[in-house]
C-alpha positions in Angstrom: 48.9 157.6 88.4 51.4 157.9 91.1 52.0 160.7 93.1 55.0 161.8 95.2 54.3 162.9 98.2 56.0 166.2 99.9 56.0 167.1 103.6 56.2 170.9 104.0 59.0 171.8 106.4 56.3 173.0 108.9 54.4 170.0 108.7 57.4 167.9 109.4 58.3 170.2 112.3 54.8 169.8 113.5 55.3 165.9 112.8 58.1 166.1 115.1 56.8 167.8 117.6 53.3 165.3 117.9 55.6 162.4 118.0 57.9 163.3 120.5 54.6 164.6 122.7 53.0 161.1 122.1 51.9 158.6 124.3 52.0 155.9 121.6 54.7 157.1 118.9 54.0 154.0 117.2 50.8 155.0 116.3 52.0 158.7 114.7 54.4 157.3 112.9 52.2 154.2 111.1 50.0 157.0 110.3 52.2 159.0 108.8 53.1 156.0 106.7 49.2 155.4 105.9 48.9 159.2 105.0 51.7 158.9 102.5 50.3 155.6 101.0 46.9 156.9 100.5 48.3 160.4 99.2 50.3 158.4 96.3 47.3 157.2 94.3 44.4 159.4 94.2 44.7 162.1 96.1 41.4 163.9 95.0 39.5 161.2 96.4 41.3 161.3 99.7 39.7 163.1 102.7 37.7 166.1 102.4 37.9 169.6 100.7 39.1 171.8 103.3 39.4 175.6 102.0 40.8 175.1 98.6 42.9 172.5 99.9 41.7 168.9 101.4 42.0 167.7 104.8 42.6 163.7 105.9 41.8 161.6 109.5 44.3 159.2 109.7 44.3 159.0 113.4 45.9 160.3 115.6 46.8 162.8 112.7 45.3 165.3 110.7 46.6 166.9 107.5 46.1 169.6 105.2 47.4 169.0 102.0 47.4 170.4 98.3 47.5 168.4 94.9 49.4 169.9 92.1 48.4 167.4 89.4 50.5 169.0 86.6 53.7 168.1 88.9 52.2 164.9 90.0 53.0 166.0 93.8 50.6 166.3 96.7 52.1 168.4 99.9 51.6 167.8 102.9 51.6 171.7 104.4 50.1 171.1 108.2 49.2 168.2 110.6 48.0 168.2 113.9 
């Protein structure tokens, strides 16, 4: 089963925000990549349950994200 994955607008604005404040914005952004490959197939099995939700290292990153298997969509609603 795939997934598609959706960034909140928050979470993209905090995306934003880390990569312009990074010291290696090549690193943010081939995690954010990773995140959105891992988040496609499996997404249960991804990270740790984190309040209801689950929560992923892929550093530098961290995200909180929800799984709505019905819709077959997993968003992506904060990273730091």
């Amino acid at each position: 089963m795939r997934f598609t994955v959706i960034w909140s607008q928050f979470a993209q604005d905090q995306l934003a925000e880390l990569w312009l404040n990074a010291t290696d914005r090549n690193a943010v952004t081939a995690a954010q990549h990773q995140v959105d490959q891992l988040l496609r197939v499996d997404p249960d099995q991804q990270g740790i349950p984190f309040f209801g939700s689950r929560l992923l290292l892929v550093a530098p990153l961290h995200v909180a994200f929800t799984i709505n298997v019905m819709d077959m969509q997993v968003e992506v609603y904060d990273v730091w």
